[in-house]
FIMAR-870742 format. One record per residue: residue number from 0; residue in one letter; y, x, z of N, C-alpha, C in turn. Coordinates in nm, 3 decimals. Example, Ala and Ser with C-alpha at 12.3 -4.5 7.8 and 13.67 -1.06 7.14 Angstrom:
BEGIN
<midren nr="0" rest="a" n_Y="-0.569" n_X="1.319" n_Z="0.780" ca_Y="-0.450" ca_X="1.230" ca_Z="0.780" c_Y="-0.330" c_X="1.320" c_Z="0.780"/>
<midren nr="1" rest="s" n_Y="-0.225" n_X="1.285" n_Z="0.708" ca_Y="-0.106" ca_X="1.367" ca_Z="0.714" c_Y="0.003" c_X="1.290" c_Z="0.787"/>
END
This chain:
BEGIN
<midren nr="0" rest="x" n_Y="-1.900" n_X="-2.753" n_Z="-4.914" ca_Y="-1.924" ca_X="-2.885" ca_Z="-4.966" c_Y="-1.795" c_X="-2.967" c_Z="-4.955"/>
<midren nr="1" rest="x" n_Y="-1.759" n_X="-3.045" n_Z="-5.058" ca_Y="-1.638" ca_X="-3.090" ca_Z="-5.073" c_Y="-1.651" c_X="-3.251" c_Z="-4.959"/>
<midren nr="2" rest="x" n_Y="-1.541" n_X="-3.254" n_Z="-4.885" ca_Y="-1.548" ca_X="-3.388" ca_Z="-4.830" c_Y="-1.494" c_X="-3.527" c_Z="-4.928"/>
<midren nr="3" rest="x" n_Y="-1.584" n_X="-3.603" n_Z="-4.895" ca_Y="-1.593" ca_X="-3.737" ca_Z="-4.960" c_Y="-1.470" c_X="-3.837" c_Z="-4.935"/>
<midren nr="4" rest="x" n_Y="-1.423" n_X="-3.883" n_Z="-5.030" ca_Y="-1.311" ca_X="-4.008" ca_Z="-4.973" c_Y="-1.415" c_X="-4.124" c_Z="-5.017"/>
<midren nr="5" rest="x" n_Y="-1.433" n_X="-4.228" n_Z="-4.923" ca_Y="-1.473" ca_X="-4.329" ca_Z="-4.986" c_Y="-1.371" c_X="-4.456" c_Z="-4.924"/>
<midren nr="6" rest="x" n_Y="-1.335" n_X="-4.554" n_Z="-4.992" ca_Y="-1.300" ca_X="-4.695" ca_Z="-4.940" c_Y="-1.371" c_X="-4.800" c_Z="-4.840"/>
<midren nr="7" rest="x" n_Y="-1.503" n_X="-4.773" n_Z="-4.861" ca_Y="-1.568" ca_X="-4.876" ca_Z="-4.788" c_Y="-1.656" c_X="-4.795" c_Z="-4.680"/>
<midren nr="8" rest="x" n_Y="-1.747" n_X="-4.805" n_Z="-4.607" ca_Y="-1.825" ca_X="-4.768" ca_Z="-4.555" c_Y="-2.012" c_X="-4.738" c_Z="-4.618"/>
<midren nr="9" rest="x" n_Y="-2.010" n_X="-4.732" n_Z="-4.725" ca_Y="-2.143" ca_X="-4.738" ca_Z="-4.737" c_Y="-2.306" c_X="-4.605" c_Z="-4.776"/>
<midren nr="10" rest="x" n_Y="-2.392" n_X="-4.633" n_Z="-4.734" ca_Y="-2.484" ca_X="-4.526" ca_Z="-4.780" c_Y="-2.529" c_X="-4.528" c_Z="-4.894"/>
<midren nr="11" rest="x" n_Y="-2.509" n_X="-4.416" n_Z="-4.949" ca_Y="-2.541" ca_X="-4.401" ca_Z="-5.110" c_Y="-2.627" c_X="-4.332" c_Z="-5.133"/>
<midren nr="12" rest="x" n_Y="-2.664" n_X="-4.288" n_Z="-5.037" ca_Y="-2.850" ca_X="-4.200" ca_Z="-5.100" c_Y="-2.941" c_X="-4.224" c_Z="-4.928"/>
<midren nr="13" rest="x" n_Y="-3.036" n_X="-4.240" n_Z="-5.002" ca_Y="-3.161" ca_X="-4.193" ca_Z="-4.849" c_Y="-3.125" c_X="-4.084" c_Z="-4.751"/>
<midren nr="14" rest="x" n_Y="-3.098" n_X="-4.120" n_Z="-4.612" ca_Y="-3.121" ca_X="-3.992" ca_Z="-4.536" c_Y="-3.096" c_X="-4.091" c_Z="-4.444"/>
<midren nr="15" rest="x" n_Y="-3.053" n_X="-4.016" n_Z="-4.312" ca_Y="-3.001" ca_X="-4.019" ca_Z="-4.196" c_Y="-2.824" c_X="-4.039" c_Z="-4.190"/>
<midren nr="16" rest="x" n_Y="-2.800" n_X="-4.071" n_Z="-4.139" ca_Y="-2.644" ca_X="-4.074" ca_Z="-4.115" c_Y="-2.542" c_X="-4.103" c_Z="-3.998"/>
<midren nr="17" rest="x" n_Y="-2.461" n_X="-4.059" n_Z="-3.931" ca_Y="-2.397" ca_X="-4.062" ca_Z="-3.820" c_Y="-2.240" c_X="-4.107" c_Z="-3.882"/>
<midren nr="18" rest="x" n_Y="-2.193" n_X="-4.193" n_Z="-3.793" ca_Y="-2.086" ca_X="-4.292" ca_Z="-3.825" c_Y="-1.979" c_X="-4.292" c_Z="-3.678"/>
<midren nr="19" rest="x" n_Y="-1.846" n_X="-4.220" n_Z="-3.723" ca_Y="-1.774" ca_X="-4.258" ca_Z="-3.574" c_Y="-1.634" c_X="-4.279" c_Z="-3.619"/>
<midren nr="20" rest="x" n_Y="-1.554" n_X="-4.362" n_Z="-3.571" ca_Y="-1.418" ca_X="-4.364" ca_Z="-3.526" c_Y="-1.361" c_X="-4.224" c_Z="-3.545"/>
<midren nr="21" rest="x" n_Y="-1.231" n_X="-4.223" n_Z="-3.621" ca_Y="-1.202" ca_X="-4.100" ca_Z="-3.599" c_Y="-1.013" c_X="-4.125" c_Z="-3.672"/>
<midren nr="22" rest="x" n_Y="-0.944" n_X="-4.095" n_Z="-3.581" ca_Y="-0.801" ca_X="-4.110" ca_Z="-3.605" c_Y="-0.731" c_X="-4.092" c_Z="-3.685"/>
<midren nr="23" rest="x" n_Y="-0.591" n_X="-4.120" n_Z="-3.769" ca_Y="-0.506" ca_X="-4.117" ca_Z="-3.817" c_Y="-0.482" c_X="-3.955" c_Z="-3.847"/>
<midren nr="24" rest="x" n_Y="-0.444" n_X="-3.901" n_Z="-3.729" ca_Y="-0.430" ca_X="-3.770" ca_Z="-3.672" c_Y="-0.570" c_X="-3.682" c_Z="-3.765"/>
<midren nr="25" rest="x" n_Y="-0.666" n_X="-3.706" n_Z="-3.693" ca_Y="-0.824" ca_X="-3.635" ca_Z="-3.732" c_Y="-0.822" c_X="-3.716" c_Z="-3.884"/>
<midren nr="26" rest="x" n_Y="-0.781" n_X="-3.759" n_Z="-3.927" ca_Y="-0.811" ca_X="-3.794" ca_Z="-4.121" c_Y="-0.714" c_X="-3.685" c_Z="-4.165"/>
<midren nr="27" rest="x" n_Y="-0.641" n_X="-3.649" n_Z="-4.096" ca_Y="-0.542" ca_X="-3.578" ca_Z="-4.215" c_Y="-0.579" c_X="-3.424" c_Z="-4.206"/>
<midren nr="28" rest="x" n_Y="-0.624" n_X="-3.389" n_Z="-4.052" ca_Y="-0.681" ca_X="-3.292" ca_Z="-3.988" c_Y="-0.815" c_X="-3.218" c_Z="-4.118"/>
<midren nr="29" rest="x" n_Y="-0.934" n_X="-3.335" n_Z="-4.128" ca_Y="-1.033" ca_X="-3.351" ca_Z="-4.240" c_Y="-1.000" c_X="-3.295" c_Z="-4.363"/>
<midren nr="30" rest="x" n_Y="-0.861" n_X="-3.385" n_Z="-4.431" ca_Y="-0.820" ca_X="-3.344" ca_Z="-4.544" c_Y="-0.734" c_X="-3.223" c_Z="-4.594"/>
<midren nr="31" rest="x" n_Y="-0.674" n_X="-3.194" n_Z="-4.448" ca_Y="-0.602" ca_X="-3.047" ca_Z="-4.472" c_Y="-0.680" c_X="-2.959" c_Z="-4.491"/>
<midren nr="32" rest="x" n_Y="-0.846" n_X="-2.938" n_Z="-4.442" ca_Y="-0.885" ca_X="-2.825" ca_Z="-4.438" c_Y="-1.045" c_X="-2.840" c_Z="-4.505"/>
<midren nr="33" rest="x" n_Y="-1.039" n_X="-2.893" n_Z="-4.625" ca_Y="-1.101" ca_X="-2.924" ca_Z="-4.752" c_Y="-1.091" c_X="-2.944" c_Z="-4.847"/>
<midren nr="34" rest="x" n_Y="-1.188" n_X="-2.928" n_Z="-4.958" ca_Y="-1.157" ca_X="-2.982" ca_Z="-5.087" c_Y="-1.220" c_X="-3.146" c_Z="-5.065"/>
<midren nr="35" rest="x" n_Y="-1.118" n_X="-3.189" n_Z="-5.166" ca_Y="-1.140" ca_X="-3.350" ca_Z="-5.125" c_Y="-1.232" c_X="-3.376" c_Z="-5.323"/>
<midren nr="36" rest="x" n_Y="-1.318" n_X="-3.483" n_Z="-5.271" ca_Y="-1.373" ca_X="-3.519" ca_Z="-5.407" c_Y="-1.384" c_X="-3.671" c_Z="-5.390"/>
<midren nr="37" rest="x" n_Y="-1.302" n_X="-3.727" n_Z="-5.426" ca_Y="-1.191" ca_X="-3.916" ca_Z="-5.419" c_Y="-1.319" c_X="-3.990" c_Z="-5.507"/>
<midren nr="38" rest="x" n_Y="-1.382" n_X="-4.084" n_Z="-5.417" ca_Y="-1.445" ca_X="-4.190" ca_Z="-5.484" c_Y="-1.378" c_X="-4.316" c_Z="-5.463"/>
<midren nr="39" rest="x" n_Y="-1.242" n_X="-4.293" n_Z="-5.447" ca_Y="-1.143" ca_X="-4.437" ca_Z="-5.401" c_Y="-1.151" c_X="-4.488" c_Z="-5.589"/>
<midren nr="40" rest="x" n_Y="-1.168" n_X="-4.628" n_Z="-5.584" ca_Y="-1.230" ca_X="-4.720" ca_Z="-5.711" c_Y="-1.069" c_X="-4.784" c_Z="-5.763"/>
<midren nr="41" rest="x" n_Y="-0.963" n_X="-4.747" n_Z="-5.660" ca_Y="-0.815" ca_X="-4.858" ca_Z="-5.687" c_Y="-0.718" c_X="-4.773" c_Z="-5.698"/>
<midren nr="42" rest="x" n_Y="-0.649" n_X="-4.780" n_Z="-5.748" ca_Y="-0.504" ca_X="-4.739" ca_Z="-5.777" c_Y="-0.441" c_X="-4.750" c_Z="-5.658"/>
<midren nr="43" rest="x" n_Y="-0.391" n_X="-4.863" n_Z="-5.642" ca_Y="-0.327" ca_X="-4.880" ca_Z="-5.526" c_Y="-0.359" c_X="-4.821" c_Z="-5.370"/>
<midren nr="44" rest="x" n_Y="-0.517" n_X="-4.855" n_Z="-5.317" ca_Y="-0.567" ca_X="-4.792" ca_Z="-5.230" c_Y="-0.540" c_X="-4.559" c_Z="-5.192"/>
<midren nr="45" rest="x" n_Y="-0.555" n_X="-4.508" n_Z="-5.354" ca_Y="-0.555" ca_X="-4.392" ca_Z="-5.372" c_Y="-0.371" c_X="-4.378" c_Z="-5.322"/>
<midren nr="46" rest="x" n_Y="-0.325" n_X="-4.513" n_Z="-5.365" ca_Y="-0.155" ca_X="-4.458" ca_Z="-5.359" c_Y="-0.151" c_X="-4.416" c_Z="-5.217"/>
<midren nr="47" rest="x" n_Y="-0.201" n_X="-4.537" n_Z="-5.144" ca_Y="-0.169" ca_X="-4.590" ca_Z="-4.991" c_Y="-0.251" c_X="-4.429" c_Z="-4.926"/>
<midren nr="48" rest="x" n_Y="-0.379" n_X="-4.424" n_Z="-4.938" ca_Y="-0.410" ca_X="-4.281" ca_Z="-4.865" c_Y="-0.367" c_X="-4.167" c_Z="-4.867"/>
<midren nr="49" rest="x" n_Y="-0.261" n_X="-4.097" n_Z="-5.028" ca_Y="-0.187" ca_X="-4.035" ca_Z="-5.046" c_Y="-0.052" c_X="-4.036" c_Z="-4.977"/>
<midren nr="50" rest="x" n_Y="-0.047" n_X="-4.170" n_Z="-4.958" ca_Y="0.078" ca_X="-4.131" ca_Z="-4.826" c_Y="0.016" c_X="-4.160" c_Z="-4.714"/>
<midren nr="51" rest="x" n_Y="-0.074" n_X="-4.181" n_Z="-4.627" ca_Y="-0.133" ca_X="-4.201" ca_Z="-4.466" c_Y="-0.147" c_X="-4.055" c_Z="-4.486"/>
<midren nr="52" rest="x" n_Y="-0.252" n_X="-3.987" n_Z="-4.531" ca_Y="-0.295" ca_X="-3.887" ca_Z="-4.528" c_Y="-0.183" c_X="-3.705" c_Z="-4.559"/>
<midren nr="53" rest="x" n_Y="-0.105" n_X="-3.766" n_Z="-4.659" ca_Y="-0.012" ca_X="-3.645" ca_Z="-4.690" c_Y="-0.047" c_X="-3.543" c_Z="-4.811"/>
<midren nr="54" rest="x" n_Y="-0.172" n_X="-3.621" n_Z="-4.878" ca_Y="-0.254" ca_X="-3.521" ca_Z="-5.011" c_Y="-0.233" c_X="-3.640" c_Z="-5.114"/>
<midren nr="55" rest="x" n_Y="-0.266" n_X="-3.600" n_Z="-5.240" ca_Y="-0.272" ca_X="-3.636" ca_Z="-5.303" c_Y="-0.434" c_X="-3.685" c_Z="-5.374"/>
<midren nr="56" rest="x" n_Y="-0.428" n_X="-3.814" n_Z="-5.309" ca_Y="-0.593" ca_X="-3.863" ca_Z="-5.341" c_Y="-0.562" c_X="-3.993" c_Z="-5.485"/>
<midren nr="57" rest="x" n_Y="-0.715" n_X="-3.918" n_Z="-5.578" ca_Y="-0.719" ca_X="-3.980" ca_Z="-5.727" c_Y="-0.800" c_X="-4.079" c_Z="-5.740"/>
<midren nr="58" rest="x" n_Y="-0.733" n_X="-4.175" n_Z="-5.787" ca_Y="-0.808" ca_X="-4.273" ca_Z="-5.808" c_Y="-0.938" c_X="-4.204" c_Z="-5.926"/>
<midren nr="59" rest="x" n_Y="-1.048" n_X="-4.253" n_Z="-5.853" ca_Y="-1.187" ca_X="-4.173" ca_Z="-5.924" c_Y="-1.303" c_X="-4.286" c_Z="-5.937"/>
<midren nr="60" rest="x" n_Y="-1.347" n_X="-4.375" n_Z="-6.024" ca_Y="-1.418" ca_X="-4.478" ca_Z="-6.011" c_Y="-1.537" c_X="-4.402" c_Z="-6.081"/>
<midren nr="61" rest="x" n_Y="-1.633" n_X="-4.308" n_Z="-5.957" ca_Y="-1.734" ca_X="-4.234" ca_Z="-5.983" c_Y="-1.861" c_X="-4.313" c_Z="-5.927"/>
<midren nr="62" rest="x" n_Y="-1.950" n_X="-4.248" n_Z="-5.994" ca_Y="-2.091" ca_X="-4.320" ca_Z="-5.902" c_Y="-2.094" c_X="-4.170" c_Z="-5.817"/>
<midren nr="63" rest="x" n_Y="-2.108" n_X="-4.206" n_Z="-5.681" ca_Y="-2.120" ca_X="-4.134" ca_Z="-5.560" c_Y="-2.249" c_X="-4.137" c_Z="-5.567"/>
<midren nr="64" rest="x" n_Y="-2.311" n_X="-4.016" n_Z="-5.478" ca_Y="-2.419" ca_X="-3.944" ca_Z="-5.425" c_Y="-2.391" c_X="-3.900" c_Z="-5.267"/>
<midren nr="65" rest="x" n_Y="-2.386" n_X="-3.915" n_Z="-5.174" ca_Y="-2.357" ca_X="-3.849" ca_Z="-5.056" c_Y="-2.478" c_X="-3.708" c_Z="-5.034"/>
<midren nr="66" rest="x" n_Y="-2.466" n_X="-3.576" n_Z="-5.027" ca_Y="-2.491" ca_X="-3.507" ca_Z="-5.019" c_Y="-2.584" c_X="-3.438" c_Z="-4.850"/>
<midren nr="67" rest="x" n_Y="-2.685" n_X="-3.421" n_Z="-4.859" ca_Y="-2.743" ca_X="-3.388" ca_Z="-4.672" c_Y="-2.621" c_X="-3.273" c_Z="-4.653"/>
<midren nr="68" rest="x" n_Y="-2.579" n_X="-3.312" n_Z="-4.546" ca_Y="-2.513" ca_X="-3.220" ca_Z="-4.483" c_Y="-2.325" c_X="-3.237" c_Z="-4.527"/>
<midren nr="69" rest="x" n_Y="-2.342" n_X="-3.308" n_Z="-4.626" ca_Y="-2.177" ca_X="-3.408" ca_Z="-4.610" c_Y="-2.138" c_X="-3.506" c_Z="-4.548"/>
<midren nr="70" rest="x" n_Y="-1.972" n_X="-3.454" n_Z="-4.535" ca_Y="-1.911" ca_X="-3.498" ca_Z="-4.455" c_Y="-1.833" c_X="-3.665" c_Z="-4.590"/>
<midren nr="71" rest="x" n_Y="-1.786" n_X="-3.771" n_Z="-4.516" ca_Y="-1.714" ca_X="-3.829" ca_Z="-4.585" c_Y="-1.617" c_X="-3.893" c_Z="-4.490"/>
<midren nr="72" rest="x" n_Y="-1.551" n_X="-3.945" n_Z="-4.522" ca_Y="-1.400" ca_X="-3.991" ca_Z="-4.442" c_Y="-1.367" c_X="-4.125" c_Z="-4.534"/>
<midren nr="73" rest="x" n_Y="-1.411" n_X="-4.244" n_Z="-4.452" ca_Y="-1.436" ca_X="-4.324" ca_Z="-4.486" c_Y="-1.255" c_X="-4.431" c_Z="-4.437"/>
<midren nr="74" rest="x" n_Y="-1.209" n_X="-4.526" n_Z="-4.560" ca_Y="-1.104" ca_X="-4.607" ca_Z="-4.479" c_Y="-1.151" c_X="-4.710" c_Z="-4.497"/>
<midren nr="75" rest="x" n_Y="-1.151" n_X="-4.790" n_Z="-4.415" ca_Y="-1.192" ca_X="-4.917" ca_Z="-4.369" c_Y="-1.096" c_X="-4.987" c_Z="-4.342"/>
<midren nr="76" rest="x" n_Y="-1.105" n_X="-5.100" n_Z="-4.397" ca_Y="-0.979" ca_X="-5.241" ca_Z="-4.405" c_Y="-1.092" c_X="-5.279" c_Z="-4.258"/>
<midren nr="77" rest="x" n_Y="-1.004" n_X="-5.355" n_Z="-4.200" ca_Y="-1.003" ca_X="-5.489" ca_Z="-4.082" c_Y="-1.060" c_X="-5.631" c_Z="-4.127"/>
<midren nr="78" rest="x" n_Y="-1.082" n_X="-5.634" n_Z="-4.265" ca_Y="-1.088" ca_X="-5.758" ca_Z="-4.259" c_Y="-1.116" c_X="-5.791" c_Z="-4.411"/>
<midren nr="79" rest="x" n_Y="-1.128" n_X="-5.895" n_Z="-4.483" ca_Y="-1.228" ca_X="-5.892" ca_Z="-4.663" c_Y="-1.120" c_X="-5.948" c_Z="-4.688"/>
<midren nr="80" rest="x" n_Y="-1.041" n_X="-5.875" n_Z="-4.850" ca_Y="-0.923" ca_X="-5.960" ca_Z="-4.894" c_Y="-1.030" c_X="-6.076" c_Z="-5.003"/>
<midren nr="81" rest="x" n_Y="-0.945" n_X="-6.180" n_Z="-5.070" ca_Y="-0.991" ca_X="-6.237" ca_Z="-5.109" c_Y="-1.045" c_X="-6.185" c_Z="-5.268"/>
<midren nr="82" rest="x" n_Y="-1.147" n_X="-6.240" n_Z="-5.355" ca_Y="-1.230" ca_X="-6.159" ca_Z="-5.410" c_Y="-1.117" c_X="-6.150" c_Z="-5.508"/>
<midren nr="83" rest="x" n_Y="-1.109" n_X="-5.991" n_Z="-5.596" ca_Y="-1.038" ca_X="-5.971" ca_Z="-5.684" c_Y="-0.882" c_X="-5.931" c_Z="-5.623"/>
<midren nr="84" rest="x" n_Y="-0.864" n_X="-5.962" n_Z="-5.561" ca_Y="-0.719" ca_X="-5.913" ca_Z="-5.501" c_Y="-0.692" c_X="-5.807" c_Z="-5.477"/>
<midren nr="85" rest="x" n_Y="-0.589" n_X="-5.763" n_Z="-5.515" ca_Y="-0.562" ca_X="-5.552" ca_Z="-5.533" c_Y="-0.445" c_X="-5.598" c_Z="-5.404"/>
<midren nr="86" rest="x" n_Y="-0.459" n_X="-5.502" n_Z="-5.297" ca_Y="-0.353" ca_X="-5.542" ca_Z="-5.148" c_Y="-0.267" c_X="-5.439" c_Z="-5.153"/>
<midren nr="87" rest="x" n_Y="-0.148" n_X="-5.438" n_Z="-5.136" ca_Y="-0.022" ca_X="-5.335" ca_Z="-5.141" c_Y="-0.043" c_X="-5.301" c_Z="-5.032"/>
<midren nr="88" rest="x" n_Y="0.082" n_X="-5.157" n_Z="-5.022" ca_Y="0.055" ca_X="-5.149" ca_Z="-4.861" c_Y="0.062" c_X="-5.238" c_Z="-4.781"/>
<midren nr="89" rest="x" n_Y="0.201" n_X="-5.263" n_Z="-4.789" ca_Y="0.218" ca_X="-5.407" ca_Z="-4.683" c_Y="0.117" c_X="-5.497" c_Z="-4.652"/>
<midren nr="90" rest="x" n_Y="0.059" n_X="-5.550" n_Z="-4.696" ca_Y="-0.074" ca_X="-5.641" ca_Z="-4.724" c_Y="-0.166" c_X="-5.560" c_Z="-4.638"/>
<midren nr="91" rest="x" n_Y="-0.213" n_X="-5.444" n_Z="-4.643" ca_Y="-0.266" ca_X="-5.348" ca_Z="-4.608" c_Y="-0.272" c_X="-5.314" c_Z="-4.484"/>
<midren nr="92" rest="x" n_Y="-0.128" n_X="-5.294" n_Z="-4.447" ca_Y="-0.065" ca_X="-5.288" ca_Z="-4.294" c_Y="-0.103" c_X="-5.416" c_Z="-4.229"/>
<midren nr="93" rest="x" n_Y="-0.126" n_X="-5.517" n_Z="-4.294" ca_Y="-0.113" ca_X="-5.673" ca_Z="-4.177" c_Y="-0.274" c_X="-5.691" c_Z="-4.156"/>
<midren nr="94" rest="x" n_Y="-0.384" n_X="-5.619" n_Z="-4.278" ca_Y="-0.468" ca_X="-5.648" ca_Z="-4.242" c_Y="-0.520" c_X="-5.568" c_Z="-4.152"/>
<midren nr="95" rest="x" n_Y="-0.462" n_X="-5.440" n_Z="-4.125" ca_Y="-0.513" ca_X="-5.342" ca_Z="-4.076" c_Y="-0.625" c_X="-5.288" c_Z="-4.128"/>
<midren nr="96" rest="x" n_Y="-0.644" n_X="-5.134" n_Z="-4.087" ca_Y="-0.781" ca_X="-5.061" ca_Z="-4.130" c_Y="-0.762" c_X="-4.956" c_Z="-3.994"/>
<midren nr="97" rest="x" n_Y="-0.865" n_X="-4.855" n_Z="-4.046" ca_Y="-0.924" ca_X="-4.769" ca_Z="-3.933" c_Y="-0.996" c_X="-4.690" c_Z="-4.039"/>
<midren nr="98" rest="x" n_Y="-1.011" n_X="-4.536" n_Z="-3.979" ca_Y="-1.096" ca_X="-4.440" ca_Z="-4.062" c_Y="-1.189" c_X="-4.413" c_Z="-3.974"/>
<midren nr="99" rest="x" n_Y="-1.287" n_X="-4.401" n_Z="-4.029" ca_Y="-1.466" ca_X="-4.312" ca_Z="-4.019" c_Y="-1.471" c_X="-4.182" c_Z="-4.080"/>
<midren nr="100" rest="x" n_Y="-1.547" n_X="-4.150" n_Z="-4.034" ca_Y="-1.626" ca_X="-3.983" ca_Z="-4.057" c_Y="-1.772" c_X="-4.036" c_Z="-4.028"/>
<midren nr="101" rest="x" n_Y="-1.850" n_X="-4.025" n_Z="-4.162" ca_Y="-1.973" ca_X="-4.037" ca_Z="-4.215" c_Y="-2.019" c_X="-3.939" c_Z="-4.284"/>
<midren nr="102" rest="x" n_Y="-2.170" n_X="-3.908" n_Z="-4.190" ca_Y="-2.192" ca_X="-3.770" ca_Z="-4.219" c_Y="-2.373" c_X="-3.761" c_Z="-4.274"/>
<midren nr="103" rest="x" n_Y="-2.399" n_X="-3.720" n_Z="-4.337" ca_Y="-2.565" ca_X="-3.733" ca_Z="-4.374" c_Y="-2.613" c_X="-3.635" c_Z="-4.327"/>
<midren nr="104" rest="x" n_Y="-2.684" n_X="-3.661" n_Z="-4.228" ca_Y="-2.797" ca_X="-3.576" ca_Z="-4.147" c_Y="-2.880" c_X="-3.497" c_Z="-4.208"/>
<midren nr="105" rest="x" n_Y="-2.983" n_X="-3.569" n_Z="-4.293" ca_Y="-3.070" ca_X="-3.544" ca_Z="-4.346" c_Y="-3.087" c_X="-3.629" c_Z="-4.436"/>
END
């Protein structure tokens, strides 16, 4: 099963789901040793994870399904830019983010 990129944190189908912290280090760990299937919605965002990460992630403005028994690797901003605003890295860096690993149970 291909692991999920998503931007935000959210559940996209009925089930169960487990949600944790999971490092810089452990995101790239995730993406080295999978096929990745990119529901990142921005250009810019896909740029920025293509270099944190070291792959090449596509900007893909798909309607997601989260799958029982998938994994997703979630990046999470620190903080809500203002509505409509596309954030460079830099911008990016000041607001800070953090990655998740979101997983559907059932």
């Amino acid at each position: 099963m291909k692991l999920a990129l998503l931007n935000t944190s959210i559940v996209t189908s009925d089930g169960s789901y487990t949600l944790e912290a999971v490092s810089l280090n452990e995101a790239k760990k995730l993406v080295s040793e999978s096929e990745i299937d990119s529901a990142i919605g921005h250009e810019a965002t896909a740029q920025i994870l293509s270099e944190l990460l070291g792959v090449a992630v596509p900007m893909n403005r798909q309607m997601f399904a989260q799958e029982k028994g998938q994994t997703a690797l979630v990046f999470k901003l620190n903080g809500r830019p203002p509505e409509g605003q596309i954030l460079d890295r830099q911008e990016i860096e000041k607001v800070g983010y953090s990655f998740k690993k979101l997983v559907r149970v059932n």
